[in-house]
DRENZAPA-601928 format. One record per atom (N, C-alpha, C): residue number from 1; residue in three letters; chain; atom name; x, y, z. Coordinates in steps of 0.05 Angstrom, whole numbers, plus 5000, padded with zeros to 4 digits. Layout:
N
+-----+-----+-------+------+------+------+------+
:   n : res : chain : atom :    X :    Y :    Z :
+-----+-----+-------+------+------+------+------+
: NUM : Ala :     A :   CA :    X :    Y :    Z :
...
+-----+-----+-------+------+------+------+------+
END
This chain:
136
+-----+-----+-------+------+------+------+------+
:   n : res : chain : atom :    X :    Y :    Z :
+-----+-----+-------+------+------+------+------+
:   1 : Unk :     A :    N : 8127 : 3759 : 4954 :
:   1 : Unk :     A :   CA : 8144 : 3782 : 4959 :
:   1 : Unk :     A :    C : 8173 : 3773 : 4955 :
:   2 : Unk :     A :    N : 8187 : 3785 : 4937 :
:   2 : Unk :     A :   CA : 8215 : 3781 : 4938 :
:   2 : Unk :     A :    C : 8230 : 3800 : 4946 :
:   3 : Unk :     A :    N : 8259 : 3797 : 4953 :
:   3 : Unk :     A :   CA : 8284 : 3810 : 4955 :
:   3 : Unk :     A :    C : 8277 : 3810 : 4991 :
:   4 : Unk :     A :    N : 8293 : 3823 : 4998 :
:   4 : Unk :     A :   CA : 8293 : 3832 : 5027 :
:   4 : Unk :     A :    C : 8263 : 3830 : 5047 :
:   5 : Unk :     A :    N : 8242 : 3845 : 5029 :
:   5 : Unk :     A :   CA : 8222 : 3844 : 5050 :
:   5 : Unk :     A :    C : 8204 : 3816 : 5044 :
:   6 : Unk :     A :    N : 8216 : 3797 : 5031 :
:   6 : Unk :     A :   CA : 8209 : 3776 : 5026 :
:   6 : Unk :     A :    C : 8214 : 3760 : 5044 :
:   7 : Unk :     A :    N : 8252 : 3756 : 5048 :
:   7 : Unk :     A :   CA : 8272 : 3745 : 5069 :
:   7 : Unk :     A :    C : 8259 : 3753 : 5109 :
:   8 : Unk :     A :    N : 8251 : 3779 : 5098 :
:   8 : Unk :     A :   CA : 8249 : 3782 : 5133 :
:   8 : Unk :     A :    C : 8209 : 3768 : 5133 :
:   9 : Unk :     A :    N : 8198 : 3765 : 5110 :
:   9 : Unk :     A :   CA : 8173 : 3756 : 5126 :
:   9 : Unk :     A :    C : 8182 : 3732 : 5123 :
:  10 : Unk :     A :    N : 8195 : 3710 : 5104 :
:  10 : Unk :     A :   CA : 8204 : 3682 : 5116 :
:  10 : Unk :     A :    C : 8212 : 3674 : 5137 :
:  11 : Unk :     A :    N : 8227 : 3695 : 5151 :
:  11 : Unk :     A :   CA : 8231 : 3695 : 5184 :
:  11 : Unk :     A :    C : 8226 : 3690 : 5204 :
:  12 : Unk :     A :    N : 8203 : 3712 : 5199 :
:  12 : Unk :     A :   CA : 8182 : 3713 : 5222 :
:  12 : Unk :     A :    C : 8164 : 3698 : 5218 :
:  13 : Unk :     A :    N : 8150 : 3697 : 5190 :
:  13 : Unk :     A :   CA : 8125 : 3674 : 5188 :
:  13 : Unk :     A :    C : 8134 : 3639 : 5214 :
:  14 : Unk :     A :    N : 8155 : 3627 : 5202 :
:  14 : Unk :     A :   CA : 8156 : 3607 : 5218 :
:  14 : Unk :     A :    C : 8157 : 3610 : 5252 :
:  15 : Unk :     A :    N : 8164 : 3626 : 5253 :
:  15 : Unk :     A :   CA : 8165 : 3630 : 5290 :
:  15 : Unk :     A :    C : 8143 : 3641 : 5294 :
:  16 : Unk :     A :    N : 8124 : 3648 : 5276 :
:  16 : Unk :     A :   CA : 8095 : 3654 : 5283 :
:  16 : Unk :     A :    C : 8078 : 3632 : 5285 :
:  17 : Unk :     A :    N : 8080 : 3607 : 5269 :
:  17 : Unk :     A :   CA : 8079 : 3583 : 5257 :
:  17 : Unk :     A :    C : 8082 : 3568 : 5294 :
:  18 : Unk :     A :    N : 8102 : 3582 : 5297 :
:  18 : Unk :     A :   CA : 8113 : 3559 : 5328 :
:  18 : Unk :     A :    C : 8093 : 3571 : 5354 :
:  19 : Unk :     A :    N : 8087 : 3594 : 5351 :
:  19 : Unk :     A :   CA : 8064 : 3613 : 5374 :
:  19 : Unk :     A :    C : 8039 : 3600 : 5371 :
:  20 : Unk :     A :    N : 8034 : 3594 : 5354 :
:  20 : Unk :     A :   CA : 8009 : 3583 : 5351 :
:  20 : Unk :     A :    C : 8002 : 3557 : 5361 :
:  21 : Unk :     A :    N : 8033 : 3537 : 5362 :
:  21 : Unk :     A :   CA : 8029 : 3511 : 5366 :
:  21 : Unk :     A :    C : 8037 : 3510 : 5395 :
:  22 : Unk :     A :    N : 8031 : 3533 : 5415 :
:  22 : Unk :     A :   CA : 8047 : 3542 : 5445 :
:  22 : Unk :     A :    C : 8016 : 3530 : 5456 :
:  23 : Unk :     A :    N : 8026 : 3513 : 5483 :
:  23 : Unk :     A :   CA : 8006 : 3511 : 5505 :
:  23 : Unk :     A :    C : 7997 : 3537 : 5518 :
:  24 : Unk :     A :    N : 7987 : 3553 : 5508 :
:  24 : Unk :     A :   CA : 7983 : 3578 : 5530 :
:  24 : Unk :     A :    C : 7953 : 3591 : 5526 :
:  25 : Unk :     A :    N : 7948 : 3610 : 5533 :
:  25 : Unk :     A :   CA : 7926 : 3613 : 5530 :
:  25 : Unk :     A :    C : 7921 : 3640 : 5507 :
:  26 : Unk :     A :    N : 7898 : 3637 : 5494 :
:  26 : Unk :     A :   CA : 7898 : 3657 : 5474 :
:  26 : Unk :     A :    C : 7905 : 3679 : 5477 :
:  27 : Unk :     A :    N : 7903 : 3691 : 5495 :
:  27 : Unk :     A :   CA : 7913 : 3740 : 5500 :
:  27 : Unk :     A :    C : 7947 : 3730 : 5491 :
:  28 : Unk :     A :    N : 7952 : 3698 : 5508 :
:  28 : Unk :     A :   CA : 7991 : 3701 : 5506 :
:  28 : Unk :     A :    C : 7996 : 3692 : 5474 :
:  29 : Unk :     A :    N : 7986 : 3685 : 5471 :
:  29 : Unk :     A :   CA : 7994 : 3675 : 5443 :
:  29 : Unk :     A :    C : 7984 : 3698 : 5420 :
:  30 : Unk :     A :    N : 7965 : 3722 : 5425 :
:  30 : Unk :     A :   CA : 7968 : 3731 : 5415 :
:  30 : Unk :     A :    C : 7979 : 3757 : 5416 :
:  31 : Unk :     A :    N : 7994 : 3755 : 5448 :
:  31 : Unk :     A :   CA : 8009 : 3787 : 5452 :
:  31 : Unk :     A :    C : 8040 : 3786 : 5433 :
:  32 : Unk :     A :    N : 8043 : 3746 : 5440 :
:  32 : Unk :     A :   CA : 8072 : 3737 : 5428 :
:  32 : Unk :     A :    C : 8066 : 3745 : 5396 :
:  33 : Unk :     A :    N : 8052 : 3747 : 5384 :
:  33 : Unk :     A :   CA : 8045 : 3741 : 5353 :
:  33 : Unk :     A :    C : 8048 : 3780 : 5352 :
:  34 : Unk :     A :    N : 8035 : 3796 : 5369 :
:  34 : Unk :     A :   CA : 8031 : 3827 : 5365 :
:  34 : Unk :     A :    C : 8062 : 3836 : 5368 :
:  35 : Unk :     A :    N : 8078 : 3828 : 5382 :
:  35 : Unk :     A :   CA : 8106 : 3827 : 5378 :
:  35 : Unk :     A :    C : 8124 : 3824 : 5359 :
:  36 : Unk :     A :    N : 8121 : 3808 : 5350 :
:  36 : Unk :     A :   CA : 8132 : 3798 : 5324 :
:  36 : Unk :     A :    C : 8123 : 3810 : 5301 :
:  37 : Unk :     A :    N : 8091 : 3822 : 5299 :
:  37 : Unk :     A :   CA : 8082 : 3833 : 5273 :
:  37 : Unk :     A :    C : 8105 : 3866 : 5285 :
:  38 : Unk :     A :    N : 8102 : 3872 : 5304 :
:  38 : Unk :     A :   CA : 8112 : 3903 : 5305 :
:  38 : Unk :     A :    C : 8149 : 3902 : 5300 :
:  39 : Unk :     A :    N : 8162 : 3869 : 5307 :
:  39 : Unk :     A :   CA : 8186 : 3869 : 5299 :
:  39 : Unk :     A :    C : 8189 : 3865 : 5269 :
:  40 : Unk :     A :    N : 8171 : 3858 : 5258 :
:  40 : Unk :     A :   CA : 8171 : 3851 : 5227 :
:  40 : Unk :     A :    C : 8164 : 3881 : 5220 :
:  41 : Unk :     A :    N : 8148 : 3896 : 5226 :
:  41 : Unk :     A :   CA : 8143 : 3920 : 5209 :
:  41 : Unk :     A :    C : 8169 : 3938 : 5211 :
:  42 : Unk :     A :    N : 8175 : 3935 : 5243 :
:  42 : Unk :     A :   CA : 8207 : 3955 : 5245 :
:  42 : Unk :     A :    C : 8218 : 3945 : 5217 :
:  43 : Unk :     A :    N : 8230 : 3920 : 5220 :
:  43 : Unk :     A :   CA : 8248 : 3910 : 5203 :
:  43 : Unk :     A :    C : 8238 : 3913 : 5173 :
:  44 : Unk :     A :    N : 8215 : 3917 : 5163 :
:  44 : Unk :     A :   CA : 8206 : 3930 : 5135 :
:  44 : Unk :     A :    C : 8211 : 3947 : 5132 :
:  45 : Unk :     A :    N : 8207 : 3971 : 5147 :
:  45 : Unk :     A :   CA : 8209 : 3998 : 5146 :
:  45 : Unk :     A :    C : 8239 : 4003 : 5143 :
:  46 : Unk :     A :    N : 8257 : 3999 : 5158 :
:  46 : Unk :     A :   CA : 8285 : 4004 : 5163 :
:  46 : Unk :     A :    C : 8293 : 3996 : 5129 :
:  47 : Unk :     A :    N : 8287 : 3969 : 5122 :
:  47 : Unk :     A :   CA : 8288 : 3957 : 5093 :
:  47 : Unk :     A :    C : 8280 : 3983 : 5069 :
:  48 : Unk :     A :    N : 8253 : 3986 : 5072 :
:  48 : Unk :     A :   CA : 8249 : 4004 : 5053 :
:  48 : Unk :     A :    C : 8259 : 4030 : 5057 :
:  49 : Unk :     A :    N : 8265 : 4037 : 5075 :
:  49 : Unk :     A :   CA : 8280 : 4067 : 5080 :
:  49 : Unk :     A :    C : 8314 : 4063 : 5063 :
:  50 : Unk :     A :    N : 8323 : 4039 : 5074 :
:  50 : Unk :     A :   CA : 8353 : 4033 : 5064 :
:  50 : Unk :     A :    C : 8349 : 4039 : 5026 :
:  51 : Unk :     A :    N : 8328 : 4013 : 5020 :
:  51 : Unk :     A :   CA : 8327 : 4023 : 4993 :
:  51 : Unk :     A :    C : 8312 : 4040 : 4979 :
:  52 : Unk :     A :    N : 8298 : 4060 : 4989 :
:  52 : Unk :     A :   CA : 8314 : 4088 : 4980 :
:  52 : Unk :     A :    C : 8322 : 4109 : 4982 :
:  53 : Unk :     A :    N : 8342 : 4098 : 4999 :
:  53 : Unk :     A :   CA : 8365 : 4116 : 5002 :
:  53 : Unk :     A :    C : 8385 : 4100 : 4970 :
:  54 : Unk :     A :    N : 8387 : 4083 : 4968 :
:  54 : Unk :     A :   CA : 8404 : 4068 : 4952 :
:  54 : Unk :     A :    C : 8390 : 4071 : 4926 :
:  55 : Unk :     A :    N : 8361 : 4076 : 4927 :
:  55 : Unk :     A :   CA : 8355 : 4086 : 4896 :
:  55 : Unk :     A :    C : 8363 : 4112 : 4885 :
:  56 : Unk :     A :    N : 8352 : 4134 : 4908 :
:  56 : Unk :     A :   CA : 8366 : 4155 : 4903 :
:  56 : Unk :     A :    C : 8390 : 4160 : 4901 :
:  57 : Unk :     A :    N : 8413 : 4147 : 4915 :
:  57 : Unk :     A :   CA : 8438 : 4147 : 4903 :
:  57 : Unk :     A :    C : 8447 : 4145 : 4882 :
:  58 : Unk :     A :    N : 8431 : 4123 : 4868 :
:  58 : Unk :     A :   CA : 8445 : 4100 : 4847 :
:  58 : Unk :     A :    C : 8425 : 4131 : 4821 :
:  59 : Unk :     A :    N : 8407 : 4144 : 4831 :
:  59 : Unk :     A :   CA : 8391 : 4163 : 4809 :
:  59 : Unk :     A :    C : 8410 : 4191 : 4810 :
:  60 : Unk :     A :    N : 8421 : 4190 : 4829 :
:  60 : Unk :     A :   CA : 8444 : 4212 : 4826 :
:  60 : Unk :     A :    C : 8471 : 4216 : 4820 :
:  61 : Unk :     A :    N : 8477 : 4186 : 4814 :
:  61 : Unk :     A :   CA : 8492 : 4174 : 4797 :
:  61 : Unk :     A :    C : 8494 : 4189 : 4772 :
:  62 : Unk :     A :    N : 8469 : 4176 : 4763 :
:  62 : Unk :     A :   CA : 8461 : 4175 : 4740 :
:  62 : Unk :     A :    C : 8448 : 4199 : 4727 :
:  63 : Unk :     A :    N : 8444 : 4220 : 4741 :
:  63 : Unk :     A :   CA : 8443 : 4245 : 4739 :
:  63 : Unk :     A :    C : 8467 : 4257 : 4736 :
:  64 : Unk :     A :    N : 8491 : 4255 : 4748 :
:  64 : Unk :     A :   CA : 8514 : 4265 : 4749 :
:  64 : Unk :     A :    C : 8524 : 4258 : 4719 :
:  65 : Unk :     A :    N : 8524 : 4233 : 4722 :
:  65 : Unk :     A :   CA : 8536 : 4228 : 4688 :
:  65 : Unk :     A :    C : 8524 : 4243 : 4665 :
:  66 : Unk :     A :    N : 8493 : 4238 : 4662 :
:  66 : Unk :     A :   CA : 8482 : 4250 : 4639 :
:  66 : Unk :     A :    C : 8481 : 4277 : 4645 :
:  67 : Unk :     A :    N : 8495 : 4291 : 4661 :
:  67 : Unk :     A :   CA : 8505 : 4319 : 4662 :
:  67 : Unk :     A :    C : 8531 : 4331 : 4655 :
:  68 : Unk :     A :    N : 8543 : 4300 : 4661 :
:  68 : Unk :     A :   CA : 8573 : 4317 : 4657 :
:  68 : Unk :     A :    C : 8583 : 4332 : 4635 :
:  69 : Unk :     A :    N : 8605 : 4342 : 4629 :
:  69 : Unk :     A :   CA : 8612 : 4353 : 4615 :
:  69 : Unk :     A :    C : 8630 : 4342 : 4593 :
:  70 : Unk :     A :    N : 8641 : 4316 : 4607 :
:  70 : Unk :     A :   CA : 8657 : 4289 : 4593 :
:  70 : Unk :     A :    C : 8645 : 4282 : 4574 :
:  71 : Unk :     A :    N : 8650 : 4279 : 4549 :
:  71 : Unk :     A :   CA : 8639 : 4262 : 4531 :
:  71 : Unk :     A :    C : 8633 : 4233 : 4544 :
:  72 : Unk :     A :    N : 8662 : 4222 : 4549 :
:  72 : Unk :     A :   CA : 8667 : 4194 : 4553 :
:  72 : Unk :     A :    C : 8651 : 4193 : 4587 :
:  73 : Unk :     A :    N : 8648 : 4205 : 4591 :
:  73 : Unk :     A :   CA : 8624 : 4199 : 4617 :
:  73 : Unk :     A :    C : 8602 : 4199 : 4615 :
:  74 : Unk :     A :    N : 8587 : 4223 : 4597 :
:  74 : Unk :     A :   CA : 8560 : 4222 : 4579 :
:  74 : Unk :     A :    C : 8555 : 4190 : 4566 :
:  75 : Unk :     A :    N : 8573 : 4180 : 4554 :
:  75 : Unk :     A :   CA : 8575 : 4156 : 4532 :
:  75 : Unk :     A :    C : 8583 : 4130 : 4542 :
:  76 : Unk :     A :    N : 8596 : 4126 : 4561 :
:  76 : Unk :     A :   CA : 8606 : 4100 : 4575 :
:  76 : Unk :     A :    C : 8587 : 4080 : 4573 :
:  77 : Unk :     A :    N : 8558 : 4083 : 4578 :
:  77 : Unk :     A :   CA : 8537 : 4067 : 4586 :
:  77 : Unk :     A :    C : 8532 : 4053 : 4549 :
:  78 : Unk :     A :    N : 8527 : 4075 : 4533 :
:  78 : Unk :     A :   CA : 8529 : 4061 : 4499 :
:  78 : Unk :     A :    C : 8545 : 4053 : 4493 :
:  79 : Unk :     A :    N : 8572 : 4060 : 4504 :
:  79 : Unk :     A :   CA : 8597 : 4039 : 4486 :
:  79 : Unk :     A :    C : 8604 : 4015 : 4500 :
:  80 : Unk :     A :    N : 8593 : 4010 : 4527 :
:  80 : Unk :     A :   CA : 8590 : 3983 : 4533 :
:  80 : Unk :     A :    C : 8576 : 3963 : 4524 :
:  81 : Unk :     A :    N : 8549 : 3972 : 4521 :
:  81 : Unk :     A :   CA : 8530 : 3964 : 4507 :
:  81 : Unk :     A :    C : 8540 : 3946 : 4478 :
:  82 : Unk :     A :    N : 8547 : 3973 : 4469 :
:  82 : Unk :     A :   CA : 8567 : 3969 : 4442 :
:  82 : Unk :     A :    C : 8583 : 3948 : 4448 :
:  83 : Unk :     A :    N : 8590 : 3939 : 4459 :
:  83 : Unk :     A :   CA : 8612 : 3920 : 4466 :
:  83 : Unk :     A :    C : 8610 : 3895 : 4469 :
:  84 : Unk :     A :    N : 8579 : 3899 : 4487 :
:  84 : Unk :     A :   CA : 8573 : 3868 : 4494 :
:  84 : Unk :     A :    C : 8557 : 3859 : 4471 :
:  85 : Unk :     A :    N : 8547 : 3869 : 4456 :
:  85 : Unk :     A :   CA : 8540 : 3865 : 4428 :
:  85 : Unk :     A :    C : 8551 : 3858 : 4411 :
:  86 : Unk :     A :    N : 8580 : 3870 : 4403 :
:  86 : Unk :     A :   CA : 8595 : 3861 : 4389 :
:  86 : Unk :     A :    C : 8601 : 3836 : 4398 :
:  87 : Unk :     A :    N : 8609 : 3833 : 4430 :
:  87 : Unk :     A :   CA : 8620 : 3795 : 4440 :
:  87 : Unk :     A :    C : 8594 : 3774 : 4429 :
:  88 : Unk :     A :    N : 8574 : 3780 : 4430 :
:  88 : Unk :     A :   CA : 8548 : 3768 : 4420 :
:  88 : Unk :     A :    C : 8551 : 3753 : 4385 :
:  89 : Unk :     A :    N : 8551 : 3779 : 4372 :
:  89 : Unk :     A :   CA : 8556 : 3774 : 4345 :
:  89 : Unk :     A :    C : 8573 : 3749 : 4340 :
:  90 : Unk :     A :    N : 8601 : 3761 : 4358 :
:  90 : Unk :     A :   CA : 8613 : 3741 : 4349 :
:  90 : Unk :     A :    C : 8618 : 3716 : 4353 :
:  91 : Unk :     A :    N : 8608 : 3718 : 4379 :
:  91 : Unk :     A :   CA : 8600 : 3690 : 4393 :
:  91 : Unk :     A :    C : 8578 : 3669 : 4378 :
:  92 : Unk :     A :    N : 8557 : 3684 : 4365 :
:  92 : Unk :     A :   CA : 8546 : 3670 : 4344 :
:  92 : Unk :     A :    C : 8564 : 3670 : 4312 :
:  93 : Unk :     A :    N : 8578 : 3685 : 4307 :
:  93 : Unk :     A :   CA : 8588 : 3675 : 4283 :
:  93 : Unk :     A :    C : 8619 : 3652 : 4289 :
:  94 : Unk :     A :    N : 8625 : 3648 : 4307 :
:  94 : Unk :     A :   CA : 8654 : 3640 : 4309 :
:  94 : Unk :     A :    C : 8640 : 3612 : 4331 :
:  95 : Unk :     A :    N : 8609 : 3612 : 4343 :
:  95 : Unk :     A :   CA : 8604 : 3584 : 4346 :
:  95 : Unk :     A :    C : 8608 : 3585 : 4375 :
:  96 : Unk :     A :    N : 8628 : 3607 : 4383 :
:  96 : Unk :     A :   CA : 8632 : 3606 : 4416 :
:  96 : Unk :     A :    C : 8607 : 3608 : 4432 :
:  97 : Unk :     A :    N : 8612 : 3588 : 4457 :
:  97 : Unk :     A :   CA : 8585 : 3598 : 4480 :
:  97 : Unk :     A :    C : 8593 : 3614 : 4500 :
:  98 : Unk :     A :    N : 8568 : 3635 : 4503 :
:  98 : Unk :     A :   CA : 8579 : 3654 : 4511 :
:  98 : Unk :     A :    C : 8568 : 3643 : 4544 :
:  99 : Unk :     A :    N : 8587 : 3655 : 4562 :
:  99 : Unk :     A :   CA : 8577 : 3641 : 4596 :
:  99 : Unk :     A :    C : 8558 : 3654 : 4604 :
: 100 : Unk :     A :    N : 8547 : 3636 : 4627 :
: 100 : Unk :     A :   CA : 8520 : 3651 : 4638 :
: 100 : Unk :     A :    C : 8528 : 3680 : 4655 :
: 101 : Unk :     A :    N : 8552 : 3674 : 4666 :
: 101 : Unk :     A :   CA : 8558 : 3704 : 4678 :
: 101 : Unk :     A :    C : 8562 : 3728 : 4656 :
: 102 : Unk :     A :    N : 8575 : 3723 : 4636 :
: 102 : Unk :     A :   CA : 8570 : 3748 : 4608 :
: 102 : Unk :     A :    C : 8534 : 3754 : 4611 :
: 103 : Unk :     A :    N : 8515 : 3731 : 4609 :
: 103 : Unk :     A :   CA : 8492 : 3733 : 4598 :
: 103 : Unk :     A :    C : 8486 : 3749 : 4621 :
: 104 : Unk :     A :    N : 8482 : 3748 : 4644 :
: 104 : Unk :     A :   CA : 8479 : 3765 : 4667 :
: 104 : Unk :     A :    C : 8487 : 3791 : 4674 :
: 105 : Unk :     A :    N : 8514 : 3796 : 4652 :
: 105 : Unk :     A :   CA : 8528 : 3825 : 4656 :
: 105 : Unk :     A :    C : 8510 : 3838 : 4631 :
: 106 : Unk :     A :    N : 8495 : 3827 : 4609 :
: 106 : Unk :     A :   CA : 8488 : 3839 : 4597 :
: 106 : Unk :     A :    C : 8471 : 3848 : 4598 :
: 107 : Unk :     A :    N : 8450 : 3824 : 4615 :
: 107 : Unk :     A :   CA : 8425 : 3829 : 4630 :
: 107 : Unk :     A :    C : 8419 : 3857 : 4639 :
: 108 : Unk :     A :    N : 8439 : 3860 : 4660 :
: 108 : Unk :     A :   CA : 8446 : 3867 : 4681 :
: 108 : Unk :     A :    C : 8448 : 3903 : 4668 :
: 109 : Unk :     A :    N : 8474 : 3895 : 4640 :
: 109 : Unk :     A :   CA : 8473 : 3923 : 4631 :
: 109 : Unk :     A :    C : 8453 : 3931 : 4608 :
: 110 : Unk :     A :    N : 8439 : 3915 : 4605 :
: 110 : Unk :     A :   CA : 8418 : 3931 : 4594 :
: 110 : Unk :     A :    C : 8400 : 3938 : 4604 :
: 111 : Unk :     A :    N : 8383 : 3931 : 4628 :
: 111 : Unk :     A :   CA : 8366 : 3942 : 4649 :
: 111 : Unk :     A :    C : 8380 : 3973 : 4652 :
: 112 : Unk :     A :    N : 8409 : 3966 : 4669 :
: 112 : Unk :     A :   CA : 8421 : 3996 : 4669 :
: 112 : Unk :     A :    C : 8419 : 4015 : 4655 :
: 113 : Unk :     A :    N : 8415 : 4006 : 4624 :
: 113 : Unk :     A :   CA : 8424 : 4024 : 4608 :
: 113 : Unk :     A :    C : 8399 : 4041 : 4596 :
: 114 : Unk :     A :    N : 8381 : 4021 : 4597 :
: 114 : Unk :     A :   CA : 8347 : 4032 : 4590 :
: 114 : Unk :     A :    C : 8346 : 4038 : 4615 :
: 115 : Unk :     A :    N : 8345 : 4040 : 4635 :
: 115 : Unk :     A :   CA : 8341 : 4066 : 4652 :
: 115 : Unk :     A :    C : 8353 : 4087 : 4658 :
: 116 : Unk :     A :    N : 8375 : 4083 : 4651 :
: 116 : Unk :     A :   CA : 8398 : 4113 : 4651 :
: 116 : Unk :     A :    C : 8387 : 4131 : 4628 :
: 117 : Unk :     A :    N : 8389 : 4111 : 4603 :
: 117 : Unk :     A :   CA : 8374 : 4128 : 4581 :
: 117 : Unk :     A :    C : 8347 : 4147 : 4590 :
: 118 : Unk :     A :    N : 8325 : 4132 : 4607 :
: 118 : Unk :     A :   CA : 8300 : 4145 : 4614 :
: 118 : Unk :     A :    C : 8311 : 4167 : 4627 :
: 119 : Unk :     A :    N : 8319 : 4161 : 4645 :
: 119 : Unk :     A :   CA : 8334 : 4183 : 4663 :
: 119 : Unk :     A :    C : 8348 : 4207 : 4650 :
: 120 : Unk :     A :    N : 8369 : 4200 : 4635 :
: 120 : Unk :     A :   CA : 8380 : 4228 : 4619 :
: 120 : Unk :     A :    C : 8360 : 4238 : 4601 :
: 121 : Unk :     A :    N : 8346 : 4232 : 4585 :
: 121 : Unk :     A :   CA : 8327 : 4246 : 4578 :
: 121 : Unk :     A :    C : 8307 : 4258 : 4593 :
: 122 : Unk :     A :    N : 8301 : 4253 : 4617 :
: 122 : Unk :     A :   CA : 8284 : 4272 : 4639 :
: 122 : Unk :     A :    C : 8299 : 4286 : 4639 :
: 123 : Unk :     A :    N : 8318 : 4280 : 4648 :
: 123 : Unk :     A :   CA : 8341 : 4302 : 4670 :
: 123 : Unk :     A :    C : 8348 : 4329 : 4648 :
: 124 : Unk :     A :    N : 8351 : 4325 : 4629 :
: 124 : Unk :     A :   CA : 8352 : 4351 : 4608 :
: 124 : Unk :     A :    C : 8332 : 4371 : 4613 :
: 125 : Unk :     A :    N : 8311 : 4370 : 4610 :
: 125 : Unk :     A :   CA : 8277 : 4379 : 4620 :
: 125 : Unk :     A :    C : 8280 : 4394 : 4648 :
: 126 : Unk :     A :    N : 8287 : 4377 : 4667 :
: 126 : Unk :     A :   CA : 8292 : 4381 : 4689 :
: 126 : Unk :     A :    C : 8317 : 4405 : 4702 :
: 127 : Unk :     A :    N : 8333 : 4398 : 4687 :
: 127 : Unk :     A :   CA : 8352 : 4416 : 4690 :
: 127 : Unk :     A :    C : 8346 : 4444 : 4682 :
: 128 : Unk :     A :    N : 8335 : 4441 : 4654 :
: 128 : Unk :     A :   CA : 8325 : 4466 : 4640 :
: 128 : Unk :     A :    C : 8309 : 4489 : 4667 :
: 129 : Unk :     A :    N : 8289 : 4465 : 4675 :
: 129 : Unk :     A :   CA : 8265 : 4477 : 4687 :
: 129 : Unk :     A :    C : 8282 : 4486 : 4716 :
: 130 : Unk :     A :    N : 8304 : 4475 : 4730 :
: 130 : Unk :     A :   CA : 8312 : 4489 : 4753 :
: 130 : Unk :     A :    C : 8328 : 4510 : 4753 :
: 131 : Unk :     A :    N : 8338 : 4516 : 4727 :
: 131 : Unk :     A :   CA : 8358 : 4526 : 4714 :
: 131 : Unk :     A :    C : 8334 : 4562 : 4716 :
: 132 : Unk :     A :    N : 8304 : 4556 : 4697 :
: 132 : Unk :     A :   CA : 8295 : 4574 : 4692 :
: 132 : Unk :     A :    C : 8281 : 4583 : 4721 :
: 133 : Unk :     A :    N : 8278 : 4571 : 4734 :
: 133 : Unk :     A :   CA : 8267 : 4572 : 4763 :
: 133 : Unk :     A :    C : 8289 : 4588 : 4773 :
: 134 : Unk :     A :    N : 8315 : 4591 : 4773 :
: 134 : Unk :     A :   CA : 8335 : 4608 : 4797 :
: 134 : Unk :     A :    C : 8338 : 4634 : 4779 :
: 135 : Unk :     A :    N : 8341 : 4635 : 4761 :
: 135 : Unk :     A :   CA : 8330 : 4658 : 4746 :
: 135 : Unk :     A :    C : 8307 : 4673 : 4742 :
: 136 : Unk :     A :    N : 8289 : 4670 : 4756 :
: 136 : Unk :     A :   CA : 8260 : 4678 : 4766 :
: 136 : Unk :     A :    C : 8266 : 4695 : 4789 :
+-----+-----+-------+------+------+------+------+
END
């Protein structure tokens, strides 16, 4: 498991790790252990609730833009693209190395950008269809 709900079971796993190696008798060692699973699940839950709230943000983002009315707001996400492409090109023709933090912004913006793309092409559909829905 990675990212966050990864970090909080590394947590708890070892101090579960330490209940086990407790002089006590089994009901305590396992009321201490039923504790910790219900503090670990809080702390998942709260996790996955945070992220998505933060997905849905970051999708209403991205709904806003491929709505707007701005060209240059519609387009920002391709002419970056555009951009870091061109630093590429030239970075192979002129011999330059390009840094690992560029390689990570590109990473970074191309994930973004193939999913914004998925996204504005739903969201057309979508719009249409809520659009014909209040007119009903």
């Amino acid at each position: 498991m990675a990212g966050p709900l990864g970090f909080i079971s590394g947590l708890i796993k070892p101090v579960t790790g330490l209940i086990d190696n407790l002089h006590t008798s089994d009901e305590e060692r396992l009321a201490a252990k039923g504790v910790l699973l219900e503090l670990q699940t809080g702390l998942m839950s709260q996790t996955l609730a945070y992220e998505q709230k933060l997905a849905e943000s970051q999708a209403s983002i991205i709904v806003a833009e491929a709505t707007a009315n701005s060209w240059l707001t519609r387009t920002w996400r391709p002419i970056t693209m555009l951009t870091f492409v061109g630093l590429i090109v030239y970075s192979q023709f002129t011999g330059m190395e390009i840094p690992d933090d560029l390689w990570f912004v590109v990473k970074l913006g191309l994930g973004g950008y193939v999913g914004g793309r998925s996204v504005e092409k739903s969201v057309e559909s979508v719009v249409k269809a809520m659009k014909s829905k209040e007119q009903v």
